[in-house]
Backbone as a chain_set.jsonl record, in Angstrom:
{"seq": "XXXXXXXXXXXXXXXXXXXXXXXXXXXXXXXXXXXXXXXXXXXXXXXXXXXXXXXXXXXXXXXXXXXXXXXXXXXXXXXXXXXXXXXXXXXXXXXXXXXXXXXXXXXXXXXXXXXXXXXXXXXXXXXXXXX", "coords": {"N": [[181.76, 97.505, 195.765], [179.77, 97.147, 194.969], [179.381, 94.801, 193.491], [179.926, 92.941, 195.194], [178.147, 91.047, 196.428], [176.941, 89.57, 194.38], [179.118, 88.194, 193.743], [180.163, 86.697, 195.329], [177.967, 84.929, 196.387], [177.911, 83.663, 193.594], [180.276, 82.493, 194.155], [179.813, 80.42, 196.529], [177.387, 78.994, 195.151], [179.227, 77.9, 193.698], [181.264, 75.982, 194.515], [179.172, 74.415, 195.584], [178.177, 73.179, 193.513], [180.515, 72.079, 192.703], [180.897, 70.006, 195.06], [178.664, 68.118, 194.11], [179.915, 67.38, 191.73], [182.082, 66.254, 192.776], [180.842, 63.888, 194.085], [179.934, 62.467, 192.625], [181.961, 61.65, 190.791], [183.745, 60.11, 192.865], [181.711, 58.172, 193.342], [180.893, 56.774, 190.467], [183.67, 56.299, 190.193], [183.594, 54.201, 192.161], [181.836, 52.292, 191.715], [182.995, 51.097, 189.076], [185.205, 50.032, 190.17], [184.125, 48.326, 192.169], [182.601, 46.667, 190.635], [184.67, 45.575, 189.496], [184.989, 46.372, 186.527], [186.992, 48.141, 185.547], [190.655, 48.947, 186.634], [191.947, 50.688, 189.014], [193.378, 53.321, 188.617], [192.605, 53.854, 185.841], [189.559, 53.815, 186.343], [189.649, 55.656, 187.515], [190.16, 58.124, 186.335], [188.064, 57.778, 184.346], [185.773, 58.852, 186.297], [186.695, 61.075, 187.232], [186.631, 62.434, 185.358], [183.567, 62.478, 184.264], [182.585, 63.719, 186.47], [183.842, 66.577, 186.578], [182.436, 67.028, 184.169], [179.915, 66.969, 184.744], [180.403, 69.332, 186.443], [180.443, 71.08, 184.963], [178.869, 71.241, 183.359], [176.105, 71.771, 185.18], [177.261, 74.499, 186.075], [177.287, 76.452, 184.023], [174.657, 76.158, 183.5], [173.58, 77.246, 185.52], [175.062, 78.837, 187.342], [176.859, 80.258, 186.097], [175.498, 80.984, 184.05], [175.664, 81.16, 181.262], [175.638, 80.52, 177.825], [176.674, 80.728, 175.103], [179.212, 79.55, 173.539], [180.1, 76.799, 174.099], [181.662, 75.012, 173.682], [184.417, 75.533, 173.252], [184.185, 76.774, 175.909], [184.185, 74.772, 177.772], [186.401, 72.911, 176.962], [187.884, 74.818, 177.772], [187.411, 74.606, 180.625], [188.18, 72.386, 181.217], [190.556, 72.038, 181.167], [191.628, 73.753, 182.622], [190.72, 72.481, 185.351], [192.364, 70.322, 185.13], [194.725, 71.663, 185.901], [193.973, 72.602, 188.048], [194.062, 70.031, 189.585], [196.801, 69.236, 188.882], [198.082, 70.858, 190.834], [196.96, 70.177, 192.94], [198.211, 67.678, 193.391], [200.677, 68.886, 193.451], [200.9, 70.155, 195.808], [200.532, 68.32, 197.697], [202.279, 66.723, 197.669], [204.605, 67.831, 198.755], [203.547, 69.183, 200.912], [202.967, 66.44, 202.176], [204.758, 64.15, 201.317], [207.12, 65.875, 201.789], [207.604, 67.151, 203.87], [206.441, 65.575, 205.923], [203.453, 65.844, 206.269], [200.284, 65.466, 208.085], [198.033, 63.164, 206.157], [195.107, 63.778, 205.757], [194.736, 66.205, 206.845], [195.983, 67.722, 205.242], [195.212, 67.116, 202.803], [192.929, 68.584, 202.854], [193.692, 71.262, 203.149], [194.768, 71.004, 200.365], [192.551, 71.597, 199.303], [191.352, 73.929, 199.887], [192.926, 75.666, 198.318], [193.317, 74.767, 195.933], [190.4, 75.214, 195.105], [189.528, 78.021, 195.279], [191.738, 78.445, 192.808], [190.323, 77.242, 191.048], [188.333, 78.684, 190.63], [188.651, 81.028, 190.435], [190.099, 81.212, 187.699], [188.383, 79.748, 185.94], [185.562, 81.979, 186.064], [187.239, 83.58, 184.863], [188.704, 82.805, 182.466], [186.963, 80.5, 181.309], [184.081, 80.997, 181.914], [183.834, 83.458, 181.409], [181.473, 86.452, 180.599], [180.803, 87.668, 177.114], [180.424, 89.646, 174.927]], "CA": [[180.801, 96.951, 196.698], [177.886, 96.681, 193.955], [179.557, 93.169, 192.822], [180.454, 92.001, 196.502], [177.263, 90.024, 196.731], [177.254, 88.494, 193.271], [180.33, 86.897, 193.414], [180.194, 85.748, 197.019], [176.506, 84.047, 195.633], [178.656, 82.822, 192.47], [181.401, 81.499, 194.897], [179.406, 79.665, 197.11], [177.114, 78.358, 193.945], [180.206, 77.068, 192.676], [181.465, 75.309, 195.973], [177.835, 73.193, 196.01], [178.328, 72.544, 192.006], [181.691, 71.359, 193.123], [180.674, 69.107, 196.221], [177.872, 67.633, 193.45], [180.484, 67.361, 190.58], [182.983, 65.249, 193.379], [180.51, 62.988, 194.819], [179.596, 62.048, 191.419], [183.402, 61.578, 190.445], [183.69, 59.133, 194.198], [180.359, 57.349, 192.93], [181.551, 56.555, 189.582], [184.76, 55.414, 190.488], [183.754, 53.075, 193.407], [181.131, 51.349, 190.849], [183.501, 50.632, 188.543], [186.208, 49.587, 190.842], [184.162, 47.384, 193.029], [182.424, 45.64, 189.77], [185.892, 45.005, 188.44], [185.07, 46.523, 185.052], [188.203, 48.464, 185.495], [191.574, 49.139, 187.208], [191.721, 52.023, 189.587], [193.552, 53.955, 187.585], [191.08, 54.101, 184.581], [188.358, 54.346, 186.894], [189.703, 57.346, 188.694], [190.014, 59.265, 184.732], [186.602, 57.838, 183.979], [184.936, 59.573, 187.691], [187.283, 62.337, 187.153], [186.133, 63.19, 183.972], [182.152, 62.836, 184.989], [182.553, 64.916, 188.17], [184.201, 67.533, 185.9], [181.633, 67.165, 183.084], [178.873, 67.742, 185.361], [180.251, 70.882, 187.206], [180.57, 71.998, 184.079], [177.256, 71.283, 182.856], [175.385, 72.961, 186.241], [178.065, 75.795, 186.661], [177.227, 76.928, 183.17], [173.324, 76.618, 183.094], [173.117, 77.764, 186.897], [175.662, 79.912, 188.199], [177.224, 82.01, 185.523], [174.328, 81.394, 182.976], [176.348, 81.276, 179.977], [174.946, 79.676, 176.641], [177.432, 81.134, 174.022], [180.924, 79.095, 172.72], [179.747, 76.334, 174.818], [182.457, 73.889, 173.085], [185.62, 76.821, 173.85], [184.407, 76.871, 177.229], [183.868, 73.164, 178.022], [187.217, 73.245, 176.944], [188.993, 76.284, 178.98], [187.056, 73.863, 182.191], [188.977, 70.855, 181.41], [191.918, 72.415, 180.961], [191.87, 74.54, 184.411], [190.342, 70.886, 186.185], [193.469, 69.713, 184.71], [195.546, 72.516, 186.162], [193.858, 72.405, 189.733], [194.535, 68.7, 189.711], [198.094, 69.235, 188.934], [198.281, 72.187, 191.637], [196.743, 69.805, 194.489], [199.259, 66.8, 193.623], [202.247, 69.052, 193.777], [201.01, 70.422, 197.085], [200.565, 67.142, 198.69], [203.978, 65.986, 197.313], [205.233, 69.123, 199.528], [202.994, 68.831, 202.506], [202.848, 65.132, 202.734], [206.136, 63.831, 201.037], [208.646, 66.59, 201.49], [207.121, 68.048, 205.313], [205.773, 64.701, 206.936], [202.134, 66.314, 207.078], [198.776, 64.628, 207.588], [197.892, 63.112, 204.619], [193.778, 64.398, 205.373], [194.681, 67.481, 206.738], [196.948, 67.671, 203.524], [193.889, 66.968, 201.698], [191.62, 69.445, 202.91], [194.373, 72.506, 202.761], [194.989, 71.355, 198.927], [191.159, 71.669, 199.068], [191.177, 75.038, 200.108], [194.094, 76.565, 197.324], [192.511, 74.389, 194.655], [189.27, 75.681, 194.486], [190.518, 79.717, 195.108], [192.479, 78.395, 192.051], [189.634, 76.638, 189.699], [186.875, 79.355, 190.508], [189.067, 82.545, 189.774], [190.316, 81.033, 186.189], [186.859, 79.769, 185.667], [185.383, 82.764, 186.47], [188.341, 84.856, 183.931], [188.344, 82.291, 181.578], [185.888, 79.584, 181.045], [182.18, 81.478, 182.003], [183.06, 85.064, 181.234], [180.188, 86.968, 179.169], [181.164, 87.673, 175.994], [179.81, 91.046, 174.072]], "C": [[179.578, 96.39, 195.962], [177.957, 95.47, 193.646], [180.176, 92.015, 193.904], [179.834, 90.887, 196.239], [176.904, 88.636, 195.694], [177.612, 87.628, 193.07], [180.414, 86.293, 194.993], [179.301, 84.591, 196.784], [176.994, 83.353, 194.553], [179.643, 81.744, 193.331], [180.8, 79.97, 194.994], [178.215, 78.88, 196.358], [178.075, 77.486, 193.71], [180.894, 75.674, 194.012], [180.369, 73.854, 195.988], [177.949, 72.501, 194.697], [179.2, 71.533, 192.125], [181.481, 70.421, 193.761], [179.57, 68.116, 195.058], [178.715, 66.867, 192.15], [181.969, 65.671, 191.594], [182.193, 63.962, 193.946], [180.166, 61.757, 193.515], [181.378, 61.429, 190.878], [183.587, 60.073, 191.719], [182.497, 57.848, 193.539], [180.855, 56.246, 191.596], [183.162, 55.457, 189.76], [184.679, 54.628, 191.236], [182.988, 51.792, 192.498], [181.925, 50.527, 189.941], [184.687, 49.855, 189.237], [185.337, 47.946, 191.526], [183.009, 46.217, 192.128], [183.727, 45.081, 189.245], [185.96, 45.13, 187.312], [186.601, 47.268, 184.997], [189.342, 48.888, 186.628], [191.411, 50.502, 188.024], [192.223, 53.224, 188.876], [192.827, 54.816, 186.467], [189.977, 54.807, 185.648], [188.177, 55.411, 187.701], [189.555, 58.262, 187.14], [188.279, 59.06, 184.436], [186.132, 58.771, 184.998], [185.31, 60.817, 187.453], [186.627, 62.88, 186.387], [184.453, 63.553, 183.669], [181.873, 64.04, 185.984], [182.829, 66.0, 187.502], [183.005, 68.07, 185.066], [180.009, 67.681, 184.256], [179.158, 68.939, 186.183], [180.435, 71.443, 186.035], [179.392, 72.699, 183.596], [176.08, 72.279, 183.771], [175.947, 74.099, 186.077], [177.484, 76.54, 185.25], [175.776, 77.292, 182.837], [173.151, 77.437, 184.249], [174.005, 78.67, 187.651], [175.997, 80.904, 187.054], [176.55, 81.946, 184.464], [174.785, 81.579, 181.897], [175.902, 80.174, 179.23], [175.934, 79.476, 175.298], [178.734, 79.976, 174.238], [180.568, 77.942, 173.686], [181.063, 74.743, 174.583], [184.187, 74.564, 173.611], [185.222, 76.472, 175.222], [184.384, 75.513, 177.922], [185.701, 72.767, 177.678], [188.44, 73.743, 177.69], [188.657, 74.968, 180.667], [187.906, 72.836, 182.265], [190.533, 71.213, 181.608], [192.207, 73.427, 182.36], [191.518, 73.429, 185.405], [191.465, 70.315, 186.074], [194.696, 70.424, 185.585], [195.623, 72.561, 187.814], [194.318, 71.108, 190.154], [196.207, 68.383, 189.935], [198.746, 70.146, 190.173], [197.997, 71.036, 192.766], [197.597, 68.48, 194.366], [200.9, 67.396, 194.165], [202.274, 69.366, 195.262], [201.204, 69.164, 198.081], [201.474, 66.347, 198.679], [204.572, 66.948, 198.328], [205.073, 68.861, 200.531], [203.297, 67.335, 203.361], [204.587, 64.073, 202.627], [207.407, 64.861, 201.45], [208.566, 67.184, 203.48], [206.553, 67.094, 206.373], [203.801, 64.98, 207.091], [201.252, 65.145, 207.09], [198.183, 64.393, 206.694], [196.335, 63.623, 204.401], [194.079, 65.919, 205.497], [195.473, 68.309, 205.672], [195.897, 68.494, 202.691], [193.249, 68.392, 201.68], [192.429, 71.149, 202.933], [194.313, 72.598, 201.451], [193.51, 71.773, 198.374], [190.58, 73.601, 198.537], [191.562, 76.035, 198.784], [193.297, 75.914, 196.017], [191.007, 75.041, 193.684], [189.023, 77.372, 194.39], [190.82, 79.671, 193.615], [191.445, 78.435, 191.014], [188.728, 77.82, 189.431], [187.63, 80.465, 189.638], [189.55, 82.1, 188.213], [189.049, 80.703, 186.307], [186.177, 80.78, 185.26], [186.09, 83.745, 185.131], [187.88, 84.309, 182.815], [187.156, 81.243, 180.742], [184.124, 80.373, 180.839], [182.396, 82.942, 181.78], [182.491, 85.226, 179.738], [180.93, 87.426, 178.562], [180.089, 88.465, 175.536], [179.694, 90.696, 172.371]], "O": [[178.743, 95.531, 196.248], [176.919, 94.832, 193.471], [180.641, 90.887, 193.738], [180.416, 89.857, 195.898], [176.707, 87.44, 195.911], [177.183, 86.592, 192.562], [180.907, 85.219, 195.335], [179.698, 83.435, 196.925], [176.487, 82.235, 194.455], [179.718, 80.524, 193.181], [180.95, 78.952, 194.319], [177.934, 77.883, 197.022], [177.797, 76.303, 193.512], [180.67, 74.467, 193.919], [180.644, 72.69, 196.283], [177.832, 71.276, 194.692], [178.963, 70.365, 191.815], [181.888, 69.45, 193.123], [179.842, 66.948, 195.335], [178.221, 65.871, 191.622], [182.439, 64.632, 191.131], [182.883, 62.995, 194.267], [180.181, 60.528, 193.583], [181.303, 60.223, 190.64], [183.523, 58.96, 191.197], [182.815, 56.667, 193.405], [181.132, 55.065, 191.808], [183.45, 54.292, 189.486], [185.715, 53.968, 191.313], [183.377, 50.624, 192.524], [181.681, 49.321, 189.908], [185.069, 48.885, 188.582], [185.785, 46.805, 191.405], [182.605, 45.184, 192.66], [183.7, 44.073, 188.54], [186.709, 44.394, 186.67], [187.375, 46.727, 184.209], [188.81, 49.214, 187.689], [190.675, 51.366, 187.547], [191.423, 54.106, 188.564], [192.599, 56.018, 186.333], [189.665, 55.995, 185.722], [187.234, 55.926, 188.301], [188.656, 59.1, 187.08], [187.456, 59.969, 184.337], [186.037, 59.869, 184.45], [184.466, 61.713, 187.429], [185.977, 63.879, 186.694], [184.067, 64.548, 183.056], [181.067, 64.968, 186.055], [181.927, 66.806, 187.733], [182.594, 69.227, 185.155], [179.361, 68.728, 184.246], [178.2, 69.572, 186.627], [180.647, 72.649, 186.16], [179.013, 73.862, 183.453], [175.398, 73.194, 183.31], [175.125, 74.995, 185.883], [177.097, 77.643, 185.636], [175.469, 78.282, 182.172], [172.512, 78.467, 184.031], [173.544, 79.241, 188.638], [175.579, 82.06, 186.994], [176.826, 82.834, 183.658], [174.137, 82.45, 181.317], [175.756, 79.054, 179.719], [176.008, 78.454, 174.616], [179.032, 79.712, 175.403], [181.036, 78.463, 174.699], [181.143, 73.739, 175.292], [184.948, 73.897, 174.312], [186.053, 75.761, 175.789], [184.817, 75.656, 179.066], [186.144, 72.141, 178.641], [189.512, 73.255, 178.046], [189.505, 74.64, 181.498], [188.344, 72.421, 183.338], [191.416, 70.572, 182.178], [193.335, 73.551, 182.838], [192.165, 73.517, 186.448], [191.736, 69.628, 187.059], [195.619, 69.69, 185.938], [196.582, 72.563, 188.586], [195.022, 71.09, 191.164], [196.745, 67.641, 190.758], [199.956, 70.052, 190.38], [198.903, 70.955, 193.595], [197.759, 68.028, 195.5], [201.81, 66.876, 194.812], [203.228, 69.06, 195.978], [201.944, 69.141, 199.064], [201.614, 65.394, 199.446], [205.43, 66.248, 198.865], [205.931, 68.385, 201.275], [203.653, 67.109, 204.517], [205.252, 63.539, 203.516], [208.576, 64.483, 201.371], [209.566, 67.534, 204.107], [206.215, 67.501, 207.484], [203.071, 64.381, 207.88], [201.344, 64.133, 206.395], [197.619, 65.347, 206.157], [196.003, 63.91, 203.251], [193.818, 66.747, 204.625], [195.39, 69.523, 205.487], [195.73, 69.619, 202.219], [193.108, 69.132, 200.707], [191.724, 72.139, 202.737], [193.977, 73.664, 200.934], [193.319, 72.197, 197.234], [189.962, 74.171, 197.638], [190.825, 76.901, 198.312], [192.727, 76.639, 195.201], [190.692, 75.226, 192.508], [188.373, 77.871, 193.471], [190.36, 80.597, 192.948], [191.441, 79.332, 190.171], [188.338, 78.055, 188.287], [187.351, 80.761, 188.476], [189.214, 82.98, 187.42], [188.419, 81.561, 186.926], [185.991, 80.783, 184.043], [185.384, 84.554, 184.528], [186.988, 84.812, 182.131], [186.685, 81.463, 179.626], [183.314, 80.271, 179.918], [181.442, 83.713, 181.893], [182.668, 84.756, 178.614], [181.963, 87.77, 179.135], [178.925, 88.093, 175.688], [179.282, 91.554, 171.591]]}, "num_chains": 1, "name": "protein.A"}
């Protein structure tokens, strides 16, 4: 019970990092798309990779306050961003391709499992303190 409140306050930290880290990712990619510097494609890896880089950057000074291995953990983030990414395509290949579903309400289920997914590795691997 002593670490209920913590991590509920870490969660929902991480949730707003997140919503800050995607709008930025959306932003990014519409600029580049609707100058025509690049293909959608590209410009979804470029946004992607911003949106990432900044939840990394907040989540690390502001939620779990970690300073140490900062190159390792920057790291472990890309590589679990990478993992949730791959986790909410296969679902929506399932839901949407294999089940007929709604391709938003798709969305916003893979929303749900994704970020369950990114916080708890995060959380294990990426931001834990180190003795």
């Amino acid at each position: 019970m002593k670490n209920f409140l913590p991590q509920k306050r870490q969660f929902l930290l991480y949730c707003i990092i997140g919503a800050s880290g995607v709008t930025l990712d959306f932003g990014v990619y519409s600029l580049l798309v609707k100058l025509k510097l690049l293909d959608y494609q590209a410009a979804n890896a470029v946004g992607y990779t911003s949106g990432t880089l900044l939840s990394f950057i907040l989540n690390a000074k502001f939620n779990f306050r970690v300073t140490d291995k900062i190159t390792l953990r920057l790291l472990s983030f890309f590589s679990i961003a990478f993992l949730g990414w791959l986790a909410s395509a296969a679902l929506l290949q399932l839901l949407i391709g294999r089940f007929g579903c709604d391709k938003y309400v798709s969305k916003l289920a893979t929303l749900a499992v994704v970020v369950l997914l990114q916080y708890n590795l995060n959380r294990l691997f990426s931001f834990r303190k180190t003795t």
